[in-house]
Each structure stands twice: as structure tokens, then as C-alpha cells.
C-alpha positions as a Markdown table, in Angstrom:
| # | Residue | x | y | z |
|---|---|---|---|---|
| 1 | Unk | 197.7 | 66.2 | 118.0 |
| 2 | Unk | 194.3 | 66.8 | 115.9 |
| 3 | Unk | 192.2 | 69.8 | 116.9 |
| 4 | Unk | 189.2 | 68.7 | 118.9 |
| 5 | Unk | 186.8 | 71.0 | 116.5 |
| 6 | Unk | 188.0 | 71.8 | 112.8 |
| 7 | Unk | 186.1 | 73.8 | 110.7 |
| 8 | Unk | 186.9 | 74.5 | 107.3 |
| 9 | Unk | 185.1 | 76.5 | 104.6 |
| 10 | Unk | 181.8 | 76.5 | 106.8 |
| 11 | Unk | 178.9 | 78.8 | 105.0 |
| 12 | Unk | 175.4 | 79.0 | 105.9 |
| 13 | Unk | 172.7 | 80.4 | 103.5 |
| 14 | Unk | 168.8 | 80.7 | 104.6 |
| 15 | Unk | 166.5 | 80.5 | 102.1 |
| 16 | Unk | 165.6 | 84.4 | 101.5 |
| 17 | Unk | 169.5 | 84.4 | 100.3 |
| 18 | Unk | 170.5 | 85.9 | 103.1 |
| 19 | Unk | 174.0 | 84.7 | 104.0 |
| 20 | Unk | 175.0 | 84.1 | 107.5 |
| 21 | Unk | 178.6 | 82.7 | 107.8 |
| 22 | Unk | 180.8 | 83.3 | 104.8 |
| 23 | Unk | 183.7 | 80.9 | 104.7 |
| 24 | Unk | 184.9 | 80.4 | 108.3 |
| 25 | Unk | 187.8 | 78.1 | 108.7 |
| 26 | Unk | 188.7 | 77.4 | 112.1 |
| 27 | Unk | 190.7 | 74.5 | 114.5 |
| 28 | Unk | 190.0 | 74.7 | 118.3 |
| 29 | Unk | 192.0 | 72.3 | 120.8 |
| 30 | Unk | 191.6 | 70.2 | 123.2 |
| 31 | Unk | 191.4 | 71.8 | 126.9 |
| 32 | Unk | 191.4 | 75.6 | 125.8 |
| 33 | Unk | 188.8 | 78.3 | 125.7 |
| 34 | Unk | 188.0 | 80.6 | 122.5 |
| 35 | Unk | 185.9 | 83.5 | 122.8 |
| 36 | Unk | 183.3 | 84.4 | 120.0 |
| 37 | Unk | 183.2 | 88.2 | 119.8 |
| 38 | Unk | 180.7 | 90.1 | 117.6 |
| 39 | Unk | 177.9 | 92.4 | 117.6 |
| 40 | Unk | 174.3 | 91.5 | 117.7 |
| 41 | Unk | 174.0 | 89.6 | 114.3 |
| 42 | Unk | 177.4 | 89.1 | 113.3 |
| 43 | Unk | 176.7 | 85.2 | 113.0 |
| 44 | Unk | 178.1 | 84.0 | 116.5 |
| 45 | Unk | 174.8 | 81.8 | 117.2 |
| 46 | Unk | 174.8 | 80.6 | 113.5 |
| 47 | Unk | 177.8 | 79.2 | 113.8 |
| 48 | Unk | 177.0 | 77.6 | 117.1 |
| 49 | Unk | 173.7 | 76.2 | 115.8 |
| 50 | Unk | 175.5 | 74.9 | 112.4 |
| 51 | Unk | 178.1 | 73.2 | 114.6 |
| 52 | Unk | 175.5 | 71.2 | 117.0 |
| 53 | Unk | 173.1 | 70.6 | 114.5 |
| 54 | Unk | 170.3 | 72.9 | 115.2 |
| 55 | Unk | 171.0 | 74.4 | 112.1 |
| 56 | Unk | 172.2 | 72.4 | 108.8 |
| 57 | Unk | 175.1 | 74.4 | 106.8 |
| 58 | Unk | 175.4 | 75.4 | 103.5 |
| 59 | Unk | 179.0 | 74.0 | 102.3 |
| 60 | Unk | 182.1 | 73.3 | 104.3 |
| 61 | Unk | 182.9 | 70.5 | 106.7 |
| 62 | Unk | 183.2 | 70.8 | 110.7 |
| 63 | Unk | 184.2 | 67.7 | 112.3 |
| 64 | Unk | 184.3 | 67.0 | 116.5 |
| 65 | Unk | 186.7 | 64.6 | 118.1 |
| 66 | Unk | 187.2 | 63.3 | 114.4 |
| 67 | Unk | 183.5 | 62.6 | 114.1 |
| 68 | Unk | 182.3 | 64.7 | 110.9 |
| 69 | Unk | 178.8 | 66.2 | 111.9 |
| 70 | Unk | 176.7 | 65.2 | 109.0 |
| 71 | Unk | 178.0 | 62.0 | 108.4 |
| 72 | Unk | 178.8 | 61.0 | 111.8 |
| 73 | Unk | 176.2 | 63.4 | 114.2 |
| 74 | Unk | 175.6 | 61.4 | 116.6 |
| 75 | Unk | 179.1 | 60.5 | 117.6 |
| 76 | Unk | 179.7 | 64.0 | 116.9 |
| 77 | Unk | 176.8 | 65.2 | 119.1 |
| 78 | Unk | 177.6 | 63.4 | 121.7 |
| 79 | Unk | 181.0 | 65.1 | 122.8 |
| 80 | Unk | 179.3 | 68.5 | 122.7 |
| 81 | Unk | 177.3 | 70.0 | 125.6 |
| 82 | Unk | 175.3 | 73.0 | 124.9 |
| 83 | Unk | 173.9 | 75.7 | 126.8 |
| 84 | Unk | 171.9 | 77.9 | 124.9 |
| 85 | Unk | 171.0 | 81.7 | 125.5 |
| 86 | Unk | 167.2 | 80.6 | 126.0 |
| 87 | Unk | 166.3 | 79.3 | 129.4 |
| 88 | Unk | 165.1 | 75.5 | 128.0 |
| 89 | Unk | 164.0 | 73.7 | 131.0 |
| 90 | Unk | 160.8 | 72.6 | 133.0 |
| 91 | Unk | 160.4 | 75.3 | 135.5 |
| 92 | Unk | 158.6 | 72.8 | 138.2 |
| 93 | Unk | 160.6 | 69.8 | 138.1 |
| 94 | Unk | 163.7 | 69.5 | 140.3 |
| 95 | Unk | 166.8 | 70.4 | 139.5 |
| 96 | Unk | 168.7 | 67.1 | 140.0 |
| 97 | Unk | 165.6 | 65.1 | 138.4 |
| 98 | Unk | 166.5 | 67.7 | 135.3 |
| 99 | Unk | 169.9 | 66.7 | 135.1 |
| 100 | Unk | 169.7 | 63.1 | 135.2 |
| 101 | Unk | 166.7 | 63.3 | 132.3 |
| 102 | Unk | 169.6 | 65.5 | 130.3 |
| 103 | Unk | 171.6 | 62.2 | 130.9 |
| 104 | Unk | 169.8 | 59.2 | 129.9 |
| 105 | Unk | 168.8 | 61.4 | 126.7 |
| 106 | Unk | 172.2 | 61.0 | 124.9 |
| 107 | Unk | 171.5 | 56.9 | 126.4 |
| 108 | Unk | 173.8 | 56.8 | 129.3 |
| 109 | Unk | 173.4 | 54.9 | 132.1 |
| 110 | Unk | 172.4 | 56.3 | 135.4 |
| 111 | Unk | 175.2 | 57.4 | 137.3 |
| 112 | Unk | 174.1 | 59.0 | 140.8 |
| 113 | Unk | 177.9 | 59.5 | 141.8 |
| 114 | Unk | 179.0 | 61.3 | 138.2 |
| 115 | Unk | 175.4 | 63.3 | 138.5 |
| 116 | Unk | 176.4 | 64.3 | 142.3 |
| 117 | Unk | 180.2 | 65.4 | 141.5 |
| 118 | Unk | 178.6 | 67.9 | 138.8 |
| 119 | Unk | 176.3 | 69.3 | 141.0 |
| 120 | Unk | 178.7 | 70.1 | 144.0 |
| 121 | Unk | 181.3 | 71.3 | 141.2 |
| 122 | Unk | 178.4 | 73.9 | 140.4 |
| 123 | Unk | 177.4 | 74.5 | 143.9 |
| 124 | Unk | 173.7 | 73.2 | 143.4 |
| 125 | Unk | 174.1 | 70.1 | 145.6 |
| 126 | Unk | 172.2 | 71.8 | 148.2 |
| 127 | Unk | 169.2 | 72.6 | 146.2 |
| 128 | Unk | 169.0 | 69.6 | 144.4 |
| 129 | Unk | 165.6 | 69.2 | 144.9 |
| 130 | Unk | 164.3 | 72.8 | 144.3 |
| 131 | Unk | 162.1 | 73.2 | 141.6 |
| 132 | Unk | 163.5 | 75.5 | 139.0 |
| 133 | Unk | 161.0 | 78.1 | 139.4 |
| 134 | Unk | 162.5 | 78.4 | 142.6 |
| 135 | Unk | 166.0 | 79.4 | 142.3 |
| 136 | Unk | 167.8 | 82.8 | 141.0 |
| 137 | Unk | 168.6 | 83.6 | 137.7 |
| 138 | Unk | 172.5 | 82.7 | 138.6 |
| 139 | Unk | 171.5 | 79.4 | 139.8 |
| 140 | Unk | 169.2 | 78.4 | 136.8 |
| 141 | Unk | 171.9 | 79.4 | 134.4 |
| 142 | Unk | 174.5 | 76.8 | 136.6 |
| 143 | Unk | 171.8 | 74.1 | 135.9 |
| 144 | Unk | 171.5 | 74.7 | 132.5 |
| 145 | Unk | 175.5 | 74.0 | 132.5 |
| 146 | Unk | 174.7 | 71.2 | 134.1 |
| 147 | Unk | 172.6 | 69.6 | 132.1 |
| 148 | Unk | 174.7 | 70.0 | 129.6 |
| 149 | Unk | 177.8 | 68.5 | 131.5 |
| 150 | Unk | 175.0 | 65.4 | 132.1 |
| 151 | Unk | 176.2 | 63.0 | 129.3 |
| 152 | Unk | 180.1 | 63.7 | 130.1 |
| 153 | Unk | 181.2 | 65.9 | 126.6 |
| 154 | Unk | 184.1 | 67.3 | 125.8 |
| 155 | Unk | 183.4 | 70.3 | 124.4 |
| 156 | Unk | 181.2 | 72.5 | 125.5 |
| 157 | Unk | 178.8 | 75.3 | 124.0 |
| 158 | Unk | 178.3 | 78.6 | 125.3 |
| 159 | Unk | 176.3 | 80.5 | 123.9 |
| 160 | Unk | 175.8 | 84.3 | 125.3 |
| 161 | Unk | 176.0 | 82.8 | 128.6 |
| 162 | Unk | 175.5 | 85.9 | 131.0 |
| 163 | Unk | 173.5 | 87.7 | 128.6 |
| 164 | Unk | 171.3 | 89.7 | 130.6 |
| 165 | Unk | 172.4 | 89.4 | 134.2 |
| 166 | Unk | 174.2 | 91.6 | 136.4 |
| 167 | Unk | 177.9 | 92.1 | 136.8 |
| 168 | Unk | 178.0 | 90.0 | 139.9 |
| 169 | Unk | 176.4 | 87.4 | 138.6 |
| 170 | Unk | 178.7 | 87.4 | 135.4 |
| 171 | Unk | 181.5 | 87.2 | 137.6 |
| 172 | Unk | 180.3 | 84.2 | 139.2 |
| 173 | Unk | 179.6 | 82.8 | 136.1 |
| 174 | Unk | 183.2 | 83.1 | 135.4 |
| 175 | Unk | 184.7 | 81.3 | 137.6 |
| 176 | Unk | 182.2 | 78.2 | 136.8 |
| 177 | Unk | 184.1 | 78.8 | 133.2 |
| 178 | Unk | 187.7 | 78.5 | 134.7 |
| 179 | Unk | 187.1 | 75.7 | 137.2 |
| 180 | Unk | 185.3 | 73.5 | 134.3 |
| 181 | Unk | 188.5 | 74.5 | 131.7 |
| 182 | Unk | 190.3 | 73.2 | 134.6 |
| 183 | Unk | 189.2 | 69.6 | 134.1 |
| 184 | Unk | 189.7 | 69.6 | 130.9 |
| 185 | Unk | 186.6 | 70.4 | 129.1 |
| 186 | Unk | 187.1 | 72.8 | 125.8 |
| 187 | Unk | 184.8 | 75.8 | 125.9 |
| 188 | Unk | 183.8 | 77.6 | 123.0 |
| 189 | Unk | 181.6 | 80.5 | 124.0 |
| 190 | Unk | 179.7 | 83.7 | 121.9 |
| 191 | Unk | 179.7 | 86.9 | 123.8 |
| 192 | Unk | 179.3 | 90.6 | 122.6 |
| 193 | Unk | 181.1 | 91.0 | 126.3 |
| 194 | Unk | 184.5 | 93.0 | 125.6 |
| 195 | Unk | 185.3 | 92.5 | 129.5 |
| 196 | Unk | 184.2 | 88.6 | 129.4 |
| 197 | Unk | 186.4 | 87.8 | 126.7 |
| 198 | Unk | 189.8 | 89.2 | 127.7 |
| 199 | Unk | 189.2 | 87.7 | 131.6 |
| 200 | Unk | 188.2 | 84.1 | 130.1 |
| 201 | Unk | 189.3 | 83.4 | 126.7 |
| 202 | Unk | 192.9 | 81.8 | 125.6 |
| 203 | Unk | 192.2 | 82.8 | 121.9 |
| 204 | Unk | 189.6 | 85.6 | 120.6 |
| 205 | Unk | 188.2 | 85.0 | 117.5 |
| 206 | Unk | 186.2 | 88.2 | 116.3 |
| 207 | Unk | 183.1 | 87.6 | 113.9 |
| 208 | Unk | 181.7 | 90.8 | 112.1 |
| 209 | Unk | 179.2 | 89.8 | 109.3 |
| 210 | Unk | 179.3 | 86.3 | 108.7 |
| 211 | Unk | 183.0 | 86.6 | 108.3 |
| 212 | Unk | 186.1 | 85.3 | 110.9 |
| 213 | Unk | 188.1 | 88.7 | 110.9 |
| 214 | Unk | 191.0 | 87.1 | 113.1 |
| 215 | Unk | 191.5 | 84.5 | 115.5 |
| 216 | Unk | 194.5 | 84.9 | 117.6 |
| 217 | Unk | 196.0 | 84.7 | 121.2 |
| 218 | Unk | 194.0 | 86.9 | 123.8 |
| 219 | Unk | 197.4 | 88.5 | 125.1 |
| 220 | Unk | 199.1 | 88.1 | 121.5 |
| 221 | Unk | 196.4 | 90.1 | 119.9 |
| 222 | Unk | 196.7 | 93.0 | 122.6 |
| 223 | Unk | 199.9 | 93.1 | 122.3 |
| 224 | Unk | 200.3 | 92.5 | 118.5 |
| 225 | Unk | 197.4 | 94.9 | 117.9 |
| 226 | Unk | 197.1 | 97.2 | 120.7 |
| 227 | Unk | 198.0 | 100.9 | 120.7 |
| 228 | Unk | 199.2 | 103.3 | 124.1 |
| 229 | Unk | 198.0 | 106.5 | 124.7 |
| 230 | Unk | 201.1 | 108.5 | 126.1 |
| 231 | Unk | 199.4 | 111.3 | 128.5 |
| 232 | Unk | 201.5 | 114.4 | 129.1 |
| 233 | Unk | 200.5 | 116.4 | 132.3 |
| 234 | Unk | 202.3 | 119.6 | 132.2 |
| 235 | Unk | 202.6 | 122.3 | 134.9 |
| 236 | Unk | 199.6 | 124.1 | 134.4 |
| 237 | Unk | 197.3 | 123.2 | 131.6 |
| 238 | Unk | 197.8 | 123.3 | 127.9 |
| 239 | Unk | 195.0 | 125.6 | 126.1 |
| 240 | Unk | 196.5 | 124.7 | 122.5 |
| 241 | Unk | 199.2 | 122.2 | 120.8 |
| 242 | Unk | 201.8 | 123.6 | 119.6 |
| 243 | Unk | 202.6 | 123.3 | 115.7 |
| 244 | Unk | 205.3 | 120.8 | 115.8 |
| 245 | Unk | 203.7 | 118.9 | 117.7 |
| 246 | Unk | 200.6 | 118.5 | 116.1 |
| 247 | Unk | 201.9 | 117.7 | 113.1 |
| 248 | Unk | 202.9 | 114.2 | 114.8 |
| 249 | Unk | 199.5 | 113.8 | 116.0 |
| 250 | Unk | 199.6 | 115.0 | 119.1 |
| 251 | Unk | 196.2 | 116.2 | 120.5 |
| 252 | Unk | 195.0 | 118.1 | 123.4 |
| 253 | Unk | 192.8 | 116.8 | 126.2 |
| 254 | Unk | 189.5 | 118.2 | 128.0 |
| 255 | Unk | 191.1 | 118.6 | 130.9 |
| 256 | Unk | 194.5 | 119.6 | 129.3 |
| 257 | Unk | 196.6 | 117.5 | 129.2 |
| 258 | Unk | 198.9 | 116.4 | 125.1 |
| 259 | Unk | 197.8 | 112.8 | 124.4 |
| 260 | Unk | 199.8 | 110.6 | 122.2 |
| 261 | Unk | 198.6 | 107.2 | 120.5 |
| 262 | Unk | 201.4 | 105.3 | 119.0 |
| 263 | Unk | 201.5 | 101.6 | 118.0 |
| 264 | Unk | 203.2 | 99.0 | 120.8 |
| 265 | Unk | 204.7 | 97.3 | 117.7 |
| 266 | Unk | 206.1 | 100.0 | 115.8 |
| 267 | Unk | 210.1 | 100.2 | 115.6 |
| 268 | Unk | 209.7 | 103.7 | 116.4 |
| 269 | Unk | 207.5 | 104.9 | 118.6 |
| 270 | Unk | 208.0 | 108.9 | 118.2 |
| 271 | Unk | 208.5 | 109.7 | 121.8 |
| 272 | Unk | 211.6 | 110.8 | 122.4 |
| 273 | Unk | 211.1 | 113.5 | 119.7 |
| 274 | Unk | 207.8 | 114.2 | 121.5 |
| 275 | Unk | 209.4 | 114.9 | 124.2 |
| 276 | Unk | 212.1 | 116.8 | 122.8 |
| 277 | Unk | 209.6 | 119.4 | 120.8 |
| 278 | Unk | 207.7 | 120.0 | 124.2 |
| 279 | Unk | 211.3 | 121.2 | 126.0 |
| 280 | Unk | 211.9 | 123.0 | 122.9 |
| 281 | Unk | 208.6 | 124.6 | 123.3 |
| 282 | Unk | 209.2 | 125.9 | 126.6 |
| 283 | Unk | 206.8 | 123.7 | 128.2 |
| 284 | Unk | 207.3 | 122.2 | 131.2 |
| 285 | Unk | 206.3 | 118.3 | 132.2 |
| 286 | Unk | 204.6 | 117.5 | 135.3 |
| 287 | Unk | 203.8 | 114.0 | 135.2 |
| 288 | Unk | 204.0 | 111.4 | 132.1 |
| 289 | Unk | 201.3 | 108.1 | 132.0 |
| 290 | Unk | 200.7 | 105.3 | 129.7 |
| 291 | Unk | 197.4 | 103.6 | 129.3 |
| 292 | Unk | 197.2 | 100.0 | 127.2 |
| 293 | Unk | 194.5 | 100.2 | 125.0 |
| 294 | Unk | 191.6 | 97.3 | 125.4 |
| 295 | Unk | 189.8 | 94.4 | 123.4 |
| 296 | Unk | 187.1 | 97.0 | 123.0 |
| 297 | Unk | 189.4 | 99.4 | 121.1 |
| 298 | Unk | 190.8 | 96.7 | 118.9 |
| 299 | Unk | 187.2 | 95.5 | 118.3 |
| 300 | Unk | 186.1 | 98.4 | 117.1 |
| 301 | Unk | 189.4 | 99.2 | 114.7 |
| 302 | Unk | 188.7 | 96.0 | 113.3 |
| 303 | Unk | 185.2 | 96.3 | 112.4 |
| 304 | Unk | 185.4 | 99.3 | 111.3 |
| 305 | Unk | 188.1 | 98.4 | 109.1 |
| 306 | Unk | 186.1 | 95.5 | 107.6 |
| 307 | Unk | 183.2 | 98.5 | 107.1 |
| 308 | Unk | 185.7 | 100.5 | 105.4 |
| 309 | Unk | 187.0 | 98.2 | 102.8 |
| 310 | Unk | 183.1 | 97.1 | 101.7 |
| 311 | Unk | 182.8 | 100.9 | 101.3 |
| 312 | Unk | 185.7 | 100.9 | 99.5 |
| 313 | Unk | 185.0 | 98.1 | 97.3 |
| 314 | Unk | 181.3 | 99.3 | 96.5 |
């Protein structure tokens, strides 16, 4: 079965030569969620704007349900639902007169019943006739999702879509995301949101620089790329480690405690010798933990990775 979005060899260049996306290749299919992680900058929105049309790429071809986008946009257009970072809507009209307008701009018929259903599904039947100055910042974010959900798309845009608001609020907004992948719809959104990514995304794609670093399987990449930190509590605090130790990277804690970092996916992970030159030390264990490490720590390795090998190269 063809991808729902392919992208291949998409670049975009703005006129003071400054280059925004450097060859991104990418398939997404149909039903799943990929995540969008990247600093400030690193081209998330770009590549959001290229793919709707708001902005016009530089080389490379994307295509949506089969429709290429500059051949084909308004086929193309019309299976994508965006919701931008920017609040876009009129602030005294009411929000169910806002989503029908959404509607009958991509030229579909009325459809009070289809118009309804989206509402409930995003609890803002009951204030249906609020004006938008009038609700919370949680609630005008759900009616910006459902104007985009107005014209019935199959993918949908998201772009930084609980930038700014609280934690609460993000977790609401989280569940909206899982009960829309539930029917169906594909959801692409751009976060800088560690947290937001593991809890929603089936694949992570990370974006540093205009460039895709990886794109891979949320629980794949932890596991393919993720490190442990093996903390050794001993009887009464360590003050120093000891030499042998050390010398396989064994560190010492604030609080005291030996902390080892080994890789998940190594053959050998080095703890049973570990182990073995704290008895022969004469040190005595008191308690032994494991912690997984986080998309945040593989994040960061790999962007400072990519950082490392432009300083190399220069």
C-alpha cells in the first residue's frame, strides 16, 4: 500500500541563500502519527509550510494521497487539515459559524450532522455558539482543530500545537491527538516537546538544521539508541572511584553513589566485571537500580553529533 505523504529530495532555499530544508526524503502512512522534533529553527515549520503550500519548495517532489502538490494542489490540498501555531480565526464570531465557513471554503456542501459529530468529538458542542473571544486558550486551540477537520482530510497538520500552554492543558490536548488517530486520520505534528513526542508519536523523525537526522519507531529508537545508567548504592557512601573501576568509566555521584552508562544494545554490557571489581575492592553493595535513558538524551546525542561532524569537516 502507497504511503499517504511521500517526500523525496525536498529542499527549500529563500532568497538571501539561506537554506532551510536540505534534502529530506520521507514516506508517512496512512492512520499513524509521526512526531517532528527539533529546536527552534531547525526547519520543522518549513517543512510544514512547503508541504501545504504556504511556502513553494526549492527542488524535490512531495505528493498527498497520490496527488503531487504543485501539479495537482488542490486535490492535494484538500486531504490535508492544518492547524497552525498562530491563532487564525475571528475572535467574535461563533465557534460553530467558524467551522462551517472552514467548510464550504474547500467547496463542500453543508453538512450540519458531519459539523455536529466534530464538535461533540472535540467537546465544543456545548459552546457552539460562544464567540471565540469567549473561551479558554484550550478550547480555542480544539476549534482551530476543528476547523481544520471541517472539509473531512486525511491528514492532518500540527504544527507546535500546545506551544505555550500549560501542562494540563497539553495533556488534554493529547488525548484530542489519540481519539482523532483513532478514526483514522494521519497526524503529522512539529514539537520541540521531548515529553509530547514519546506519549503520542508511532515514529519520531528528528530535524536539526534543515536536515532529517533519523526517522524511526518511537519505542525502536529508545531501545535501538538508548543507554542505562546502572546506579550502585553502597553501604555508606563512596568519597572516590577506585582505579579499576574508573578506568571502565565508572563515575561517582553527588550524593555518592558509582554510576554506570552502558549501551542497551551492546553484546557486552561490562557489568558483571563491574560488579566483580567493587567485591574485589572491598566494597560493599547496598542497593543496585537502572534508569532508561529518554528521547531527550537521545536528542541531544544526536544533535550534538550532527554539530560534531560539521566541526569536524570545517
Amino acid at each position: 500500500m502507497a504511503p499517504i505523504i511521500s517526500i523525496k529530495g525536498l529542499e527549500k532555499t529563500y532568497d538571501n541563500g539561506f537554506q532551510a530544508l536540505k534534502g529530506v526524503d520521507l514516506d508517512i502512512e496512512e492512520g499513524e502519527v509521526i512526531a517532528l522534533l527539533g529546536p527552534n529553527g531547525a526547519g520543522k515549520s518549513t517543512l510544514l509550510n512547503c508541504l501545504v503550500g504556504i511556502a513553494n519548495k526549492t527542488a524535490g517532489t512531495v505528493t498527498v494521497g497520490g496527488h503531487d502538490i504543485t501539479r495537482d494542489f488542490r486535490k492535494a490540498r484538500e486531504m490535508i487539515g492544518l492547524v497552525p501555531q498562530e491563532m487564525s480565526v475571528e475572535v467574535f464570531e461563533k465557534v460553530i459559524n467558524t467551522v462551517k465557513f472552514s467548510r464550504g471554503l474547500f467547496g463542500k456542501p453543508q453538512d450540519d450532522a458531519r459539523i455536529e459529530r466534530i464538535l461533540k468529538d472535540l467537546t465544543l458542542w456545548d459552546k457552539k455558539d460562544n464567540r471565540i473571544r469567549e473561551l479558554s486558550g484550550g478550547m480555542k486551540r480544539r476549534v482551530m482543530i476543528a476547523k481544520a477537520l471541517s472539509h473531512e482530510p486525511r491528514v492532518l497538520f500540527l504544527d507546535e500545537p500546545t506551544a505555550g500552554v500549560d501542562v494540563e492543558l497539553r495533556k488534554e490536548m493529547w488525548e484530542v491527538m489519540s481519539e482523532l488517530k483513532k478514526s483514522g486520520v494521519t497526524i503529522i505534528l512539529t514539537t520541540h516537546y521531548i515529553e509530547e513526542a514519546e506519549a503520542m508519536a508511532d515514529r519520531v523523525g528528528v530535524i536539526s538544521k534543515g536536515e532529517l537526522l533519523l526517522v524511526e519507531e518511537t519505542d525502536t529508537l529508545m531501545k535501538s539508541l538508548g543507554k542505562k545508567v546502572l546506579e550502585i548504592e553502597l553501604d555508606s557512601p563512596a568519597t572516590e572511584v577506585p582505579p579499576a573501576l574508573a578506568e571502565k568509566g565508572v563515575e561517582l555521584s553527588p550524593s555518592g553513589k558509582l554510576v554506570y552508562t552502558y549501551d542497551t544494545a551492546a553484546e557486552q554490557t561490562g557489568i558483571t566485571d563491574i560488579l566483580a571489581d567493587i567485591r574485589s575492592a572491598g566494597l560493599r553493595l547496598a542497593d543496585l537500580s537502572t534508569k532508561q535513558s529518554s528521547l531527550e538524551d537521545i536528542f541531544v546525542d544526536l544533535v550534538t553529533q550532527q554539530k560534531s561532524e560539521e566541526e569536524d569537516a570545517a
